[in-house]
C-alpha positions in Angstrom: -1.7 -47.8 -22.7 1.5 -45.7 -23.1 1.6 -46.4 -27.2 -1.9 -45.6 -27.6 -1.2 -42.2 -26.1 1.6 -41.9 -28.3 -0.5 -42.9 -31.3 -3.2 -40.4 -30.2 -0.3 -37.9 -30.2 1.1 -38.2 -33.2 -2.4 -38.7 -35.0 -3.6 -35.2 -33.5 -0.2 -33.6 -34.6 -0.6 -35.3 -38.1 -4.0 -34.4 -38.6 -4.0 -30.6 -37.2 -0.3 -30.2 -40.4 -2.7 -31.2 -42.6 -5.3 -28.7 -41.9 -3.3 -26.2 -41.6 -1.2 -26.3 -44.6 1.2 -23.4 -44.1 3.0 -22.0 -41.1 1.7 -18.9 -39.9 3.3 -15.6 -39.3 3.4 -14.9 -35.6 4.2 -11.8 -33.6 5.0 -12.5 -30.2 5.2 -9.5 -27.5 7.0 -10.4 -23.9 7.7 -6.8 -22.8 7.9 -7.6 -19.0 11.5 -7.3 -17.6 11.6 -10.1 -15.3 13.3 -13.4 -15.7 10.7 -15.3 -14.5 8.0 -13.9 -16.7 9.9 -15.0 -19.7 11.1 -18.6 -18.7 7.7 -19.4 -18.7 6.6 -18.8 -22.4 10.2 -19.9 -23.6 8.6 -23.4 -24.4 5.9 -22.3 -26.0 7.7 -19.9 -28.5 10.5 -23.0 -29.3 7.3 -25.3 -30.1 5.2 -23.1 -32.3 8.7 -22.3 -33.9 9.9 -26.1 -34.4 6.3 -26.8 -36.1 7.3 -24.4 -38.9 6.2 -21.1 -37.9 7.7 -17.8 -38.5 8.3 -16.2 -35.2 9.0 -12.7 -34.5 10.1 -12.4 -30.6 10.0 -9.6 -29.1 11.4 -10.2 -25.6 13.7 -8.3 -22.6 15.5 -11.8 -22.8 16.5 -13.4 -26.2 17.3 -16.8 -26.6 20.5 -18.0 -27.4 20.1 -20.1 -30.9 23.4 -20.8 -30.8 22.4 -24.5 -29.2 18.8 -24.5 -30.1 17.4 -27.3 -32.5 17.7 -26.6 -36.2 13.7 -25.8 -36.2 13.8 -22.8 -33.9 16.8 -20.9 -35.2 14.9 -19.2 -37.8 13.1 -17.2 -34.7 13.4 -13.1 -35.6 14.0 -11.3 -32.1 13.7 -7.6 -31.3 15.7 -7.5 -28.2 15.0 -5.4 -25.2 17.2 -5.9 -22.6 18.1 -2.2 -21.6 14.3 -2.4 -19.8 16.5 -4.4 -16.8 18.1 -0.8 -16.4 15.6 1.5 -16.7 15.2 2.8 -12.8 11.3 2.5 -12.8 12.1 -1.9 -12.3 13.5 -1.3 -9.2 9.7 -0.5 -7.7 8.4 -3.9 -8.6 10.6 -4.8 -5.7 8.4 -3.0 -3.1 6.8 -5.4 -0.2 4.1 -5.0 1.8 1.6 -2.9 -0.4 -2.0 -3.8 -0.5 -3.9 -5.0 -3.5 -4.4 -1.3 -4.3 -0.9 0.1 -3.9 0.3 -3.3 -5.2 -1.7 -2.4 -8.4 -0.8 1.1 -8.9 2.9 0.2 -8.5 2.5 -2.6 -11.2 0.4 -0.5 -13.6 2.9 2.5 -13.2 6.0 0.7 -13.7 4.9 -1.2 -16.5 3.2 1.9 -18.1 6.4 3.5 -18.0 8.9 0.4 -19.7 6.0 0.0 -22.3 6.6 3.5 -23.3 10.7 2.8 -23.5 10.3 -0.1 -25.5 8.1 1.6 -27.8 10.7 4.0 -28.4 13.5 1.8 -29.2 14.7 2.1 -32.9 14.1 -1.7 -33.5 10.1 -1.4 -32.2 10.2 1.6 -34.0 11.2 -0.4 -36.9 8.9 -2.6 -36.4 5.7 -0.2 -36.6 6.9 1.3 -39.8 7.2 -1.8 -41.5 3.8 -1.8 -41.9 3.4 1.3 -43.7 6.1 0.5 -46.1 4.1 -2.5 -46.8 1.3 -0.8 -47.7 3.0 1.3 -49.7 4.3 -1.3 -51.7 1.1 -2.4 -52.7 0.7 -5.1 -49.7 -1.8 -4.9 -47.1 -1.5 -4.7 -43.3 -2.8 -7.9 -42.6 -0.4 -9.9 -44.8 2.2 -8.7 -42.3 1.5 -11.2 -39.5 -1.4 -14.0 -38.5 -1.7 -13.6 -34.8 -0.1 -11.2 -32.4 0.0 -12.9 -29.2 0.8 -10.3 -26.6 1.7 -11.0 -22.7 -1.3 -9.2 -20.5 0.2 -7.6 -17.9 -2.1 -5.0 -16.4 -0.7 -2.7 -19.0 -2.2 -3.5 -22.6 -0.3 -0.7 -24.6 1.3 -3.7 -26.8 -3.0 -4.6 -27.7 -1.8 -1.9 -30.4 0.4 -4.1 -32.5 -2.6 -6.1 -33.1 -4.7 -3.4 -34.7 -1.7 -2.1 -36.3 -1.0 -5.0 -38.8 -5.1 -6.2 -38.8 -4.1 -9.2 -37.3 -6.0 -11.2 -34.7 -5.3 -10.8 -31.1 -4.0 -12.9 -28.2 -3.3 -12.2 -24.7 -1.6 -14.4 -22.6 -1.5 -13.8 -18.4 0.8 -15.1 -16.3 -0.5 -16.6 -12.9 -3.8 -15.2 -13.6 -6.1 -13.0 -15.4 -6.9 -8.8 -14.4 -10.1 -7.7 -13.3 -10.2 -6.1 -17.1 -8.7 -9.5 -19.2 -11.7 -11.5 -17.6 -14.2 -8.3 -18.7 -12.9 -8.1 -22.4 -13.2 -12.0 -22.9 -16.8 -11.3 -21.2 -16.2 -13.8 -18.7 -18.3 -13.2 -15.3 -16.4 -11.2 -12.6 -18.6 -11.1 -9.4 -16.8 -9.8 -6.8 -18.0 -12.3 -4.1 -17.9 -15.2 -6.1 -14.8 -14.6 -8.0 -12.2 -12.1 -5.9 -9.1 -10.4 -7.7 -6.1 -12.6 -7.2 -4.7 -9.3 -5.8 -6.9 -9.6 -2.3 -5.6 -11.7 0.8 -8.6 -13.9 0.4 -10.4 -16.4 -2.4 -13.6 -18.0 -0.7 -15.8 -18.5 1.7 -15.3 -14.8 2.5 -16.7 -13.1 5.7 -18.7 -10.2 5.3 -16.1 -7.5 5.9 -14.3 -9.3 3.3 -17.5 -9.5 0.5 -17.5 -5.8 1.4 -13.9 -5.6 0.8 -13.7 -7.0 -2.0 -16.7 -5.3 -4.3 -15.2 -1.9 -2.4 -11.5 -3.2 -4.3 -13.4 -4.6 -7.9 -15.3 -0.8 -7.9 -12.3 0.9 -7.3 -10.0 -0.9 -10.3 -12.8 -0.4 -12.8 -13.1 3.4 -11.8 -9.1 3.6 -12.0 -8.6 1.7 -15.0 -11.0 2.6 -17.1 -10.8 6.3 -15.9 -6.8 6.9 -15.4 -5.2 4.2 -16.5 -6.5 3.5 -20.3 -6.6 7.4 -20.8 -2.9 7.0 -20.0 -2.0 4.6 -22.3 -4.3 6.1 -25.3 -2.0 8.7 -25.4 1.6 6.5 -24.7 -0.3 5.2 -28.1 -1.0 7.3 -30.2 2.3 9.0 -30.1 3.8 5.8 -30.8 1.3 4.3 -33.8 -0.3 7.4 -34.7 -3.6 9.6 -34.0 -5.4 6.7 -36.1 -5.2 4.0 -33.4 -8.5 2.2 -31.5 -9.0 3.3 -28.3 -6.9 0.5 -26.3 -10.2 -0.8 -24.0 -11.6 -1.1 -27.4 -8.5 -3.6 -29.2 -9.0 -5.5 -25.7 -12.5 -6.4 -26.3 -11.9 -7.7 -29.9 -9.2 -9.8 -28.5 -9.6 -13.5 -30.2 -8.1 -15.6 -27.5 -6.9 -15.1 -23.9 -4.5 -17.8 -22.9 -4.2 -18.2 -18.8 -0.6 -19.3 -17.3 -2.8 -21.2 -14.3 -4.4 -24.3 -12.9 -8.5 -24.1 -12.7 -8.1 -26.0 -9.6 -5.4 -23.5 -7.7 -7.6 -20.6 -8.5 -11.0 -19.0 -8.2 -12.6 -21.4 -10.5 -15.4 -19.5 -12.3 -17.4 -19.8 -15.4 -15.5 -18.8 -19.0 -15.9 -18.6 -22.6 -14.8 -21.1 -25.2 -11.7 -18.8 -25.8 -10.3 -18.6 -22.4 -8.2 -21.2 -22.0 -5.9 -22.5 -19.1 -2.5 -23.8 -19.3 -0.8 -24.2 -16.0 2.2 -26.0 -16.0 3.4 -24.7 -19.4 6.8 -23.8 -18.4 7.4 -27.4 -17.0 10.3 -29.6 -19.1 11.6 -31.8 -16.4 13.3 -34.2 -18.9 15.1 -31.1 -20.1 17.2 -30.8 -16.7 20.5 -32.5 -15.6 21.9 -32.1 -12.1 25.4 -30.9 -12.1 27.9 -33.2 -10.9 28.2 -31.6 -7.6 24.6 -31.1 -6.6 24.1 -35.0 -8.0 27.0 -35.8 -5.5 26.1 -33.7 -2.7 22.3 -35.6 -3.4 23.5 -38.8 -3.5 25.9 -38.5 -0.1 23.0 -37.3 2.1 21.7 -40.2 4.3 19.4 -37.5 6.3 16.3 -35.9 4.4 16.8 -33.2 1.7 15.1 -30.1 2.1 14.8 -27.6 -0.8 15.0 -24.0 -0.8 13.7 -21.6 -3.3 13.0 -18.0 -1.7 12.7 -16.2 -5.3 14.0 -12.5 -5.3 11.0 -11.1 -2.3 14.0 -11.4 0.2 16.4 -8.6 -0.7 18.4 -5.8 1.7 19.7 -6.4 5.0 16.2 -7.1 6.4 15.6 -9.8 3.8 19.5 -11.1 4.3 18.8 -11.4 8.2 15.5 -14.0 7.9 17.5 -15.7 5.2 20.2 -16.8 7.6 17.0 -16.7 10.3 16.1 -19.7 8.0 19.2 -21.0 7.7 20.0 -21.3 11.7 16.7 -23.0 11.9 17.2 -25.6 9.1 20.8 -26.1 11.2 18.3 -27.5 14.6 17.5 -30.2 12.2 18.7 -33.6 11.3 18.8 -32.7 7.4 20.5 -31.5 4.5 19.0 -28.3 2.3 19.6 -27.0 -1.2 19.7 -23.1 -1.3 18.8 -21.4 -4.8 19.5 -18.2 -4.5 18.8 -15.3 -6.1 21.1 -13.4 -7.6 20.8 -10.7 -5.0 21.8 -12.9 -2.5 24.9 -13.0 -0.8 25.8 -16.5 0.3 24.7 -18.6 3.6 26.6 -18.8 6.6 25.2 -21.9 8.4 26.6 -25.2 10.3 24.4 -27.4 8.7 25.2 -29.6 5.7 24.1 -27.3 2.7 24.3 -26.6 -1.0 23.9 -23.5 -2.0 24.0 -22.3 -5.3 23.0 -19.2 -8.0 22.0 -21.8 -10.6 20.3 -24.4 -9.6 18.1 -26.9 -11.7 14.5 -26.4 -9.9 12.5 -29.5 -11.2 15.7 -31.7 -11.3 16.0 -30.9 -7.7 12.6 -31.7 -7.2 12.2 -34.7 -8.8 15.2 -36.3 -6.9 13.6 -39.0 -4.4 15.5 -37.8 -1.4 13.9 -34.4 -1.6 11.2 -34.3 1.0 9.8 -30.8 1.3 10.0 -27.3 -0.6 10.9 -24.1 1.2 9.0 -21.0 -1.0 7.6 -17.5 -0.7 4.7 -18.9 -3.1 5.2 -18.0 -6.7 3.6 -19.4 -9.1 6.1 -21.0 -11.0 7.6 -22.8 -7.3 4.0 -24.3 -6.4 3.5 -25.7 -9.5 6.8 -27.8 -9.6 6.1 -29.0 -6.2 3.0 -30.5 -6.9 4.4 -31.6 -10.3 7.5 -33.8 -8.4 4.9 -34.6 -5.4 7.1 -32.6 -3.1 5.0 -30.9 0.3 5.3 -27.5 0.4 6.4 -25.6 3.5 5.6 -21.7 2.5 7.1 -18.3 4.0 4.5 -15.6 3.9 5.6 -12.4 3.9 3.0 -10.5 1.9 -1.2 -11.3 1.7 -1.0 -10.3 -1.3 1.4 -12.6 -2.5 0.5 -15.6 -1.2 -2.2 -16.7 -3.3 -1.0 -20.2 -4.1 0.3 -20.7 -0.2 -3.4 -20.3 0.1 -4.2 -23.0 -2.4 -1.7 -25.9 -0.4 -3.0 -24.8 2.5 -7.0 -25.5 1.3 -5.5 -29.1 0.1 -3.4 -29.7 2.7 -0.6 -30.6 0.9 1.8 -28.2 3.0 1.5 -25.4 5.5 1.9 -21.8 5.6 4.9 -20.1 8.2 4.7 -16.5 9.1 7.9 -14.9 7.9 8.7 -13.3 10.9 8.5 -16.8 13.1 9.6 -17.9 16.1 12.4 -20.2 15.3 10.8 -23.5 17.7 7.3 -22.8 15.6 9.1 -23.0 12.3 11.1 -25.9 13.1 8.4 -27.7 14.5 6.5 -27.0 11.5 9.1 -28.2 9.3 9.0 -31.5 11.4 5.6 -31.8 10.9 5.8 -31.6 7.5 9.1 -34.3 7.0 7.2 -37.1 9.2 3.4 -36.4 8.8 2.6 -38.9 5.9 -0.7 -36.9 5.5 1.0 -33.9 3.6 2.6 -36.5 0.9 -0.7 -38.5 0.3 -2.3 -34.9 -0.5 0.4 -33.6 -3.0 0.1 -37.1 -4.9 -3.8 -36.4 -5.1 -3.2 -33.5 -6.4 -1.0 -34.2 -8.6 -3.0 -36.5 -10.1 -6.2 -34.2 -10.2 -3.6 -31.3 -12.0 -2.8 -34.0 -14.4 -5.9 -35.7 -15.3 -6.2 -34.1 -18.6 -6.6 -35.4 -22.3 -3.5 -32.5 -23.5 -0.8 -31.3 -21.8 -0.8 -27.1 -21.1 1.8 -26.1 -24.1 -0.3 -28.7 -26.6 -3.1 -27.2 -25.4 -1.5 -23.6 -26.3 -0.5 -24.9 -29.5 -3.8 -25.8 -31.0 -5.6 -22.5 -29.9 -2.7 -20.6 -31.4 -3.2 -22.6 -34.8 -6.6 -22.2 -34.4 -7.2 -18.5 -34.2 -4.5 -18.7 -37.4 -5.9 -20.9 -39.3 -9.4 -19.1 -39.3 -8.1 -15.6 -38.5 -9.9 -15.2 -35.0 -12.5 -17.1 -33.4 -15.4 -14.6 -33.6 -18.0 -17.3 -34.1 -16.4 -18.3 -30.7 -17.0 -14.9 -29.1 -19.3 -14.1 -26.0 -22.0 -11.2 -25.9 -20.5 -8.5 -24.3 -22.9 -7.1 -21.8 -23.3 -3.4 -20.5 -23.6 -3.6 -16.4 -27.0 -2.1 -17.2 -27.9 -5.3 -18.7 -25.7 -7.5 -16.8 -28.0 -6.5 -13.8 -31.0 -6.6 -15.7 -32.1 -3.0 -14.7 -34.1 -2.6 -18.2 -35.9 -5.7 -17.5 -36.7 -4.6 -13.9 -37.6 -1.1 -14.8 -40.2 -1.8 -17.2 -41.5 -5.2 -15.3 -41.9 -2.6 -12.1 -43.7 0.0 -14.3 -46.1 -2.8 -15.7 -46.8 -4.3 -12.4 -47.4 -1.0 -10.8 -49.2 -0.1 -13.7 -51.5 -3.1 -13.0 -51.8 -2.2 -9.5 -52.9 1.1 -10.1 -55.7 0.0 -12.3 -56.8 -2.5 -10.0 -56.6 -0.2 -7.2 -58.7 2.5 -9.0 -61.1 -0.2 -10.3 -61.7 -0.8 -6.6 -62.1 3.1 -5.7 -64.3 3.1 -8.8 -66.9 0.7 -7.8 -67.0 1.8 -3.9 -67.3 5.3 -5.0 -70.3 4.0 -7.5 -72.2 1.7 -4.6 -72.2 4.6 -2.0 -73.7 7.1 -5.1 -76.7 4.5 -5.1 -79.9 5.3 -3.1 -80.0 3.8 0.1 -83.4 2.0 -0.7 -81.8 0.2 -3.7 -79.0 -0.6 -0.7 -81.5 -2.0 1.7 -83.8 -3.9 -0.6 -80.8 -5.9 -2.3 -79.8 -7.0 1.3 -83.6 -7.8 2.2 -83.7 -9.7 -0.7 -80.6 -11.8 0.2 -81.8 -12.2 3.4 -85.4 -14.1 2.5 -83.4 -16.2 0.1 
């Protein structure tokens, strides 16, 4: 079974070189300054690149092609670190903002690096070259084949697309905007499909229905009414007076690529050219536990717990229900891996720990004395527990962040623990989650039901990307984009009222018509007719 996937593999890979021909000329935009962001489409970027194609990476975090594979040093990088210094980053930290806040924050703060990384000489550089192209006789859309470009709320880099005539794609990480779904002309009903960005995803209450077509009317009024005006003009100083209006390059985008699972989401209805790739950061033969951690692993007789908080934990507050954590997980009889942030200080505990800044996620995972994952719920730290079949225990701190808590929690593969607990609750929880054989049965189904797939996500990514190159876009592909007048039908309703009150009117003075004509008769003509009815 195993060598016929192989075959199938390799026969797909054989046959897609063959129509393609060439390698394509790809422009890839990663302008968001967080590690985590760009760990995820490193994979996808060292594949497109070791199948031949010219990459030009523009990322806050370049690789080092020092010890990458032959095929992917010829990668071109524009590199934008300074954004991890520029002071706006520091308010993506913020806690405890509702989806509205949250989104204003996010939309500000990126709005504002965007603009930064625009000005830098090399992006500058990079904008130019197309005019000196055309003044060399070329044209613009020599320059590249795609421009794939991470969707992030702000969609000032959309731009780079129009600028060299070059099909567009958008990738999102954990899961589309409001506005990505509305360009690809994907349905958005607010009570069937809820922003990611509200503390609930189905089965909503009324207050919450309310709630949430209240939020969806609100982003659509902000965005399209503040936020794109914004950016318009972030754009045309940096391309020129000539450029699209940015909602405009978002609705001729080609392809909108979703860092998801279907399954841990709203699922809803999409177009041909939405497509979902969760898992696409995942290379667990890629990792190697260091000798320590292997040792430390290989010593513990008791249960192993694993501990990956992320960077939502920082300041004294956070450091306190760190070691909060910590003095629980010492009630226990277990060990626990810490990885910690790099804002961490290090853990004080009793308990037999490892604690580390650098620690190897889905090696970790994958280890078969592992037996439950400590989270806050990112995206990236649910998926590698149901990847490595590991129950999740998850620290809320935020309703808008845990989405994906959410999602174990409706499968029952784990459980969801306030952050500010009561040490017995959490431990018992934990305890519940180590013996309970109910938690493990349900993260193997769904692992199984995340894998049961004919491509893996980054194969998947691959072929779309080729794809829209290979036939520069996938209009054919494209779905009507509808007005919310016709979305809703009003036209149709309008003139069916009109005719059907139209046709009650004329019935209704038909009616009126004739009983005004039989009193106007004489009343002998009246009489006789009923006399004559009468002998009959």
């Amino acid at each position: 079974m195993a060598t016929n996937t192989v075959a199938v593999r390799l026969a797909t890979f054989a046959a897609v070189c063959v129509c393609f021909g060439e390698a394509a000329k790809i422009l890839a935009i990663f302008p968001v300054p967080l590690k985590q962001h760009q760990l995820v489409y490193r994979p996808l970027i060292e594949e497109l690149a070791g199948r031949g194609h010219e990459i030009v990476l523009v990322t806050t975090d370049p690789l080092d092609m020092a010890d990458r594979p032959n095929g992917t040093r010829s990668i071109e990088q524009i590199d934008l670190s300074f954004a991890y210094q520029l002071p706006a980053l520091a308010q993506l930290g913020w806690v405890g903002l509702d989806g509205r806040d949250m989104l204003r924050n996010i939309f500000d703060v990126m709005r504002t690096i965007s603009a930064e990384e625009l000005r830098h000489p090399a992006m500058q550089k990079l904008i130019e070259s197309a005019n000196r192209q055309d003044g060399a006789g070329g044209t613009k859309c020599n320059r590249f084949d795609v421009v794939m470009v991470e969707w992030s709320g702000v969609t000032l880099m959309n731009a780079f697309a129009e600028h060299f005539r070059a099909p567009l794609v958008g990738i999102a990480n954990g899961g589309a905007y409001i506005n990505a779904h509305e360009a690809l002309g994907n349905p958005n009903h607010p009570i069937g499909y809820p922003s990611i960005f509200m503390p609930f995803s189905e089965d909503l209450s009324l207050l919450q229905r309310i709630s949430s077509v209240l939020f969806t009317v609100w982003y659509r009024f902000y965005y399209y009414t503040e936020e794109i005006p914004a950016q318009n003009l972030i754009a045309k100083s940096s391309f020129g007076e000539h450029i699209s209006d940015l909602r405009q390059i978002e609705q001729n985008a080609d392809l909108l690529l979703i860092n998801a699972y279907q399954q841990l989401g709203n699922v809803r209805p999409v177009g041909p050219t939405t497509v979902y790739l969760g898992g696409i950061h995942q290379q667990p033969h890629h990792q190697q536990l260091p000798e320590d951690l292997s040792l430390f692993l290989a010593q513990s007789d008791e249960p192993v717990v694993y501990v990956n908080l992320g960077a939502s934990l920082g300041g004294v507050a956070g450091q306190a229900r760190i070691d909060k954590i910590a003095k629980a997980l010492a009630h226990l009889d277990l060990a626990s891996v810490w990885a910690l942030d790099e804002s961490m200080d290090p853990i004080n505990s009793t308990g037999r720990i490892y604690q580390s800044h650098s620690v190897p996620q889905e090696a970790v995972l994958g280890h078969p004395k592992v037996r439950a994952f400590l989270t806050d719920g990112g995206q990236i730290n649910v998926e590698d527990a149901i990847q490595h079949k590991v129950p999740v225990v998850g620290i809320s701190y935020s309703t808008s962040y845990d989405h994906y808590l959410r999602q174990i929690v409706k499968y029952e593969a784990g459980i969801i623990s306030l952050i500010d607990f009561e040490t017995q609750t959490f431990v018992d929880k934990l305890q519940d989650v180590l013996t309970n054989e109910r938690y493990q049965e349900n993260v193997n189904k769904l692992h199984r039901l995340l894998n049961d797939q004919p491509q893996t996500a980054l194969e998947r990514a691959v072929w779309w990307i080729e794809y829209v190159a290979r036939n520069g876009g996938t209009k054919p592909l494209h779905v009507r984009h509808l007005s919310w007048f016709e979305y809703l039908m009003l036209d149709v309703l309008i003139v069916v009222g009109v005719l059907a009150s139209l046709a009650c009117a004329l019935i209704a003075y038909a009616i009126v018509r004739a009983v005004r004509y039989s009193r106007s008769l004489p009343m002998e003509m009246v009489t006789r007719g009923s006399r004559k009815c009468k002998m009959m």
